[in-house]
C-alpha positions in Angstrom: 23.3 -28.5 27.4 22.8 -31.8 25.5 24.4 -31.2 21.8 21.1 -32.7 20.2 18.6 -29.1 21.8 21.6 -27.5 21.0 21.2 -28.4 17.2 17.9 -28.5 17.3 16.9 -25.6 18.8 18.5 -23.8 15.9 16.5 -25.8 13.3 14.3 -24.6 10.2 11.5 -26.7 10.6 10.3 -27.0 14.4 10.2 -30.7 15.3 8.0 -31.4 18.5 10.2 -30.9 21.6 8.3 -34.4 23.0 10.5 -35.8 20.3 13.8 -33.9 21.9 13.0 -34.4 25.0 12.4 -38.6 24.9 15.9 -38.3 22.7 17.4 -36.8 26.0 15.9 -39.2 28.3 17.5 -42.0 26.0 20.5 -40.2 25.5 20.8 -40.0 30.2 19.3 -43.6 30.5 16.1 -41.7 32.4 12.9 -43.5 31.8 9.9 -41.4 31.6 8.6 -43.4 35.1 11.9 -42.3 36.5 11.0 -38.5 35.0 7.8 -38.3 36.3 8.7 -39.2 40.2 11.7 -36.3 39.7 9.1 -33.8 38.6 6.3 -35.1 41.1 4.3 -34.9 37.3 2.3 -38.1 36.5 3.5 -40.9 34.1 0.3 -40.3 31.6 1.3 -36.7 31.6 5.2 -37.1 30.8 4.1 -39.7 28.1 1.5 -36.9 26.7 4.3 -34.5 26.6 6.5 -36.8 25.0 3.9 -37.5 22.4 3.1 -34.3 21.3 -0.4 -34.8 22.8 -0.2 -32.2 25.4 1.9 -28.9 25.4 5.3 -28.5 26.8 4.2 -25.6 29.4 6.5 -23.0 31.4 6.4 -25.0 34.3 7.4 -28.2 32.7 10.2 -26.2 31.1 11.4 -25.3 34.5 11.2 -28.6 35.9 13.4 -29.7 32.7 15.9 -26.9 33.5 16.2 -28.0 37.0 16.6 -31.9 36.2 18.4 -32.1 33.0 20.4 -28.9 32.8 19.0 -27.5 29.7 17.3 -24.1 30.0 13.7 -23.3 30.2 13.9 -20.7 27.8 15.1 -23.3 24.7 12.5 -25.7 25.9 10.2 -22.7 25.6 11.4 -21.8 22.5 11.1 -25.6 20.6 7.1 -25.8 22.3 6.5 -22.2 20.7 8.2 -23.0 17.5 6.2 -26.0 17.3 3.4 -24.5 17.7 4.1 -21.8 15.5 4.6 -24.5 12.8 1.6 -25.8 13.5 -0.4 -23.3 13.3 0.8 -21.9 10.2 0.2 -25.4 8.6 -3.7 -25.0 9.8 -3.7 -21.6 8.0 -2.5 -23.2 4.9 -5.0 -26.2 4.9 -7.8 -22.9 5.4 -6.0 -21.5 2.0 -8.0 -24.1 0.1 -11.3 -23.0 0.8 -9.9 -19.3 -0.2 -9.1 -20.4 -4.2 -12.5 -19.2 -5.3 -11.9 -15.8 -4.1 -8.7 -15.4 -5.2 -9.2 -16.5 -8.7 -11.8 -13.3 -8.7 -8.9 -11.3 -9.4 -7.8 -10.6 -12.9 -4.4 -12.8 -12.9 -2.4 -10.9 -15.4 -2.3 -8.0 -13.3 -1.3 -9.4 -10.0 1.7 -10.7 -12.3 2.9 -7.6 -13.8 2.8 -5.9 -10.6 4.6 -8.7 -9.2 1.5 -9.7 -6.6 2.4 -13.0 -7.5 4.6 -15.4 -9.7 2.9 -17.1 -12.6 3.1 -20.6 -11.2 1.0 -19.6 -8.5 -2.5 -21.1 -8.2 -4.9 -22.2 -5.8 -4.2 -22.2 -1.7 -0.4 -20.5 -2.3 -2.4 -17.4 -4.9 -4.7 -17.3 -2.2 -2.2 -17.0 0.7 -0.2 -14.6 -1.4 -2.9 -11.9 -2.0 -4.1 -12.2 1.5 -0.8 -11.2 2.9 -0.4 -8.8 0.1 -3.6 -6.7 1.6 -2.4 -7.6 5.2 -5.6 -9.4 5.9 -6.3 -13.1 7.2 -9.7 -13.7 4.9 -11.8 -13.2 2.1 -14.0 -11.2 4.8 -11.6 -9.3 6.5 -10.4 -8.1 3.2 -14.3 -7.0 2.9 -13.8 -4.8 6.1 -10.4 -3.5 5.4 -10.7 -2.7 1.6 -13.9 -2.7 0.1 -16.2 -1.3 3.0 -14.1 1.9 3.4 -14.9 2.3 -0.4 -18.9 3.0 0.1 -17.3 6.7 2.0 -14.5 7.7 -0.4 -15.0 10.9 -2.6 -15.0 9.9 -6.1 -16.9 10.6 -8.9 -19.4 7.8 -9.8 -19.5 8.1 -13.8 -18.2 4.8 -14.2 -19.0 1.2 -13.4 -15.9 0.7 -10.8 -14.0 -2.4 -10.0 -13.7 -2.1 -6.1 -11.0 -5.2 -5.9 -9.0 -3.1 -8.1 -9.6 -0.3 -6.9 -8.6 -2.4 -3.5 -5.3 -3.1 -5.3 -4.4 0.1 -6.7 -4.3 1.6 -3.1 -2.2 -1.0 -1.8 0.4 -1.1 -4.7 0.3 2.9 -3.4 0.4 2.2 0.4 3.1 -0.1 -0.2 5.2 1.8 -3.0 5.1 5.0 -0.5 6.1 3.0 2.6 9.5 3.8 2.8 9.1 7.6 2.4 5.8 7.2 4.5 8.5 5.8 7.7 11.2 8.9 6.7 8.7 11.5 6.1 8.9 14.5 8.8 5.9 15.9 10.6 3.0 17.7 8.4 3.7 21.4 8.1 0.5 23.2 6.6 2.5 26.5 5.9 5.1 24.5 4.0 2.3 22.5 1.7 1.0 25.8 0.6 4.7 27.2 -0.3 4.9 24.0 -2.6 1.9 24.1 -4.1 2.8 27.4 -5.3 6.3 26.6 -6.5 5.1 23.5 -8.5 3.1 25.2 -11.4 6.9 26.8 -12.0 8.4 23.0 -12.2 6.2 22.4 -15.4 8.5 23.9 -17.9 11.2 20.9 -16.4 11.6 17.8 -18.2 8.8 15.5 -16.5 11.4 13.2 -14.6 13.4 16.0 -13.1 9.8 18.1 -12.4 8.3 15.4 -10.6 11.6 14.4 -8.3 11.5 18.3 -7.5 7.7 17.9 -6.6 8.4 14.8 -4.6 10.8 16.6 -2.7 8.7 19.7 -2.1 6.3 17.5 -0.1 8.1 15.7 1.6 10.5 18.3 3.3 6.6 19.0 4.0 5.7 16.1 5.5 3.5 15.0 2.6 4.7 12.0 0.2 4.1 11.5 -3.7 4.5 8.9 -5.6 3.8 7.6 -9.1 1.7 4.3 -9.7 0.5 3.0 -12.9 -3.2 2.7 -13.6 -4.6 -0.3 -12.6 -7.2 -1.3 -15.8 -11.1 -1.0 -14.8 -10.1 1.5 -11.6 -10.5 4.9 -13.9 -8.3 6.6 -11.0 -6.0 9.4 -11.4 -4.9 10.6 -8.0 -6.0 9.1 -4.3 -5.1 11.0 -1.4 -4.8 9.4 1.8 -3.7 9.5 5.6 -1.2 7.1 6.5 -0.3 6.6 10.0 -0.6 10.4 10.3 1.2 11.7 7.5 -0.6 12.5 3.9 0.0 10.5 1.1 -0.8 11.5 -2.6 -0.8 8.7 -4.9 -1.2 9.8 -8.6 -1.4 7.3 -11.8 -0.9 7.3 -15.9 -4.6 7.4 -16.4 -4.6 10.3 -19.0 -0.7 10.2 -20.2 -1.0 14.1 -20.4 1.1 16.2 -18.8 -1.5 18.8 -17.6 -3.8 16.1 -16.0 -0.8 14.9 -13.9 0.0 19.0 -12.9 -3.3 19.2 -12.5 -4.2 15.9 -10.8 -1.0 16.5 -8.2 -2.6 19.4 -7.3 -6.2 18.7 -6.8 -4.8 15.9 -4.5 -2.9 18.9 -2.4 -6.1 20.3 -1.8 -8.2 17.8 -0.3 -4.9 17.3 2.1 -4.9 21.6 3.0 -8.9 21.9 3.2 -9.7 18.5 3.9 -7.3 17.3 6.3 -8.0 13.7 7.8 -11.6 13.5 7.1 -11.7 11.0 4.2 -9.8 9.2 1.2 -10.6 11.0 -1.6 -10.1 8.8 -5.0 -9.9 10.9 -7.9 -10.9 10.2 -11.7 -9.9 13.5 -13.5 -10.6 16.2 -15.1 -13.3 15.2 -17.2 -15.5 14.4 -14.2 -18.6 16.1 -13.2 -17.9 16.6 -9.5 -20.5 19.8 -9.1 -22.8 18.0 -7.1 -19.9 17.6 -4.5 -18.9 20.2 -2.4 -15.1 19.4 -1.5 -14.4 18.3 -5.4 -15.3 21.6 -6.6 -13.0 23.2 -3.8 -9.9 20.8 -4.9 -10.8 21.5 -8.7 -10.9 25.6 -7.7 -7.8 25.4 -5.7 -5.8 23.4 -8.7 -7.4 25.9 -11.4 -6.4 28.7 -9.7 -2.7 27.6 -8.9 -2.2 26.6 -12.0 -3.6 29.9 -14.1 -4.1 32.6 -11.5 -7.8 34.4 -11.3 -5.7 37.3 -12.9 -5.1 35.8 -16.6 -8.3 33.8 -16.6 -9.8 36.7 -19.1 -6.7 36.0 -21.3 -6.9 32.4 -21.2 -10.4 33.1 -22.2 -10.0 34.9 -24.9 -7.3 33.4 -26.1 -8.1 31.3 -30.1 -4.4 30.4 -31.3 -1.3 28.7 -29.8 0.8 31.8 -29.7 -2.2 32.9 -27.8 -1.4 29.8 -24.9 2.3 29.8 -25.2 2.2 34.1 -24.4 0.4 33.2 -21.7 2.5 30.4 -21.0 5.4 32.6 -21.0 4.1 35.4 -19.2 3.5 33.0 -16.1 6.1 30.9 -16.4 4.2 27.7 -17.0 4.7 25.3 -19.6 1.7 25.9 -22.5 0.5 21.8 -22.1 -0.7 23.2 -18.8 -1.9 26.2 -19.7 -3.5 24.2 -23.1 -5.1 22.0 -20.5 -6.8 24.5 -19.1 -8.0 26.1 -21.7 -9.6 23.0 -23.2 -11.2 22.2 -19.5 -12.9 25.7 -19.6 -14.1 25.8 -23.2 -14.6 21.5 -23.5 -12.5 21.5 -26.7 -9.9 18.9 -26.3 -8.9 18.7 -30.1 -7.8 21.3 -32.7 -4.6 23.4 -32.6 -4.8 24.5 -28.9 -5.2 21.1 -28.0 -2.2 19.7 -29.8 0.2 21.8 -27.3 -0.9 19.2 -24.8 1.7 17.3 -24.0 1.1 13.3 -24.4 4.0 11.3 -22.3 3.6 7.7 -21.5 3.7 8.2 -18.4 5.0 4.8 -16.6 7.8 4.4 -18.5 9.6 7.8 -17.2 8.2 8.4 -13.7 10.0 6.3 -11.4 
């Protein structure tokens, strides 16, 4: 094998193999005449090949192997690198026509979440945030992202920003990958075991509670993970399916403790009673979901977990803190939740009860 394909061959940047292979007829004294009656190819055609004008095929490759000693399969390679390169500089020229589209994205935010770098502008923001949401075009990231959006189960009190919305779920998809690839099968019988344990993880400081939650799921097949609130989304929890296995995304929307409980939970349920059927996106508990069916389910199956059917008439009655933390005590709960609750079923959110909700700013202790 000539030391110049050798070298070559091994290169960075993929110079035509034309190039190589007149450097090798030049380097053995072989005219490309001379080439041409060895390969029984025409003259024009060698001269194309060496020019770059037509490809270096398989069978050309073989005919190189068999006259100059150097394997079809680098030959192969240094066309397909080539072409690789070249193709990959056509995308980029296409980048330009992208800018428009890309700029539509509040800049500030790709930053902090590390989207992008802040010298990035133009074709390379544009190529960036295309193969950040695994897509080839403004278009495609129409189909992928914002299509699916039009059948999601979310509540439609707010004006909604469906790029960032589009973002949010891939920050998620992307921050859950790794436990998404380790995660064991989905085991229905062991979901329903956690979500009973986790109401009992609430009295836990919030880091240690949520790492024991994590865990919960995943030994059942289900992942959860933390992602800050992306501004103008209004989402607190998304649940998803993700090459087979449930993923529950939840967010620092409220900073309260018993909307995160809470919001973990209604997430659960859409995975139990609404398994594979949809991506439900999630704004909280303040949101009027009564005129849909399977958010009313989620918020009854959360409500319940959380304060059992059994204390609802003490929870009801209940006009004090000492009221709350009793009943906090009694179940084994912490009293923001059982606060939270409270305030959700009589709509006050202020006054003394509602102080014993718990306030934590949220992305700076979740991991």
């Amino acid at each position: 094998m000539s030391t110049y394909i050798a070298r070559d061959a091994d290169l960075d940047f993929a110079p035509h193999p034309g190039r190589i292979l007149q450097r090798e007829l030049d380097q053995r004294s072989i005219s490309q005449a001379q080439l041409a009656a060895r390969t029984g190819l025409s003259t024009k055609h060698i001269n194309l090949v060496v020019k770059g004008t037509a490809p270096l095929s398989p069978d050309v490759a073989v005919m190189l192997e068999q006259i100059l000693g150097t394997s079809a399969e680098i030959w192969s390679r240094l066309e397909a690198s080539y072409q690789t390169r070249q193709a990959r500089a056509h995308k980029r020229q296409g980048l330009d026509a992208f800018a428009d589209w890309a700029a539509g994205f509040p800049r500030q935010i790709l930053i902090e979440r590390g989207v992008i770098a802040k010298t990035d502008s133009g074709a390379e923001l544009a190529g960036k945030l295309l193969d950040f949401f695994g897509v080839v075009s403004p278009k495609a990231f129409e189909k992928t992202w914002l299509e699916p959006q039009a059948s999601y189960k979310r509540s439609q009190l707010y004006a909604i920003d469906a790029n960032l919305t589009a973002l949010w779920l891939r920050l998620s998809e992307r921050h859950a990958a790794d436990r998404i690839d380790k995660a064991p099968p989905f085991d229905i019988e062991k979901v329903r075991l956690a979500a009973q344990a986790i109401p009992y993880l609430t009295v836990k400081p919030i880091e240690e509670a949520f790492r024991d939650a994590q865990e919960l799921l995943l030994d059942a097949g289900v992942v959860l993970v933390f992602v800050p609130e992306v501004q103008s989304t209004r989402i607190s929890g998304v649940s998803r399916w993700i090459n087979g296995t449930p993923l529950i995304a939840v967010t620092s929307r409220y900073n309260s403790l018993d909307g995160l409980w809470f919001t973990i939970l209604h997430e659960i349920a859409h995975v139990l009673l609404h398994p594979k059927r949809s991506t439900f996106v999630d704004d909280g508990l303040k949101a009027d979901d009564n005129a849909d069916s399977q958010e009313v389910a989620a918020n009854d199956f959360a409500a319940v977990h959380l304060i059992p059917p059994a204390f609802r008439a003490a929870l009801d009655e209940a006009t004090t803190p000492a009221d709350i933390r009793a009943i906090a005590a009694e179940l084994g709960v912490s009293p923001s939740v059982v606060a939270g609750q409270w305030a959700h079923r009589t709509q006050i959110w202020g006054g003394p009860i509602g102080k014993l909700r718990e306030r934590v700013n949220l992305a700076a202790v979740l991991p």
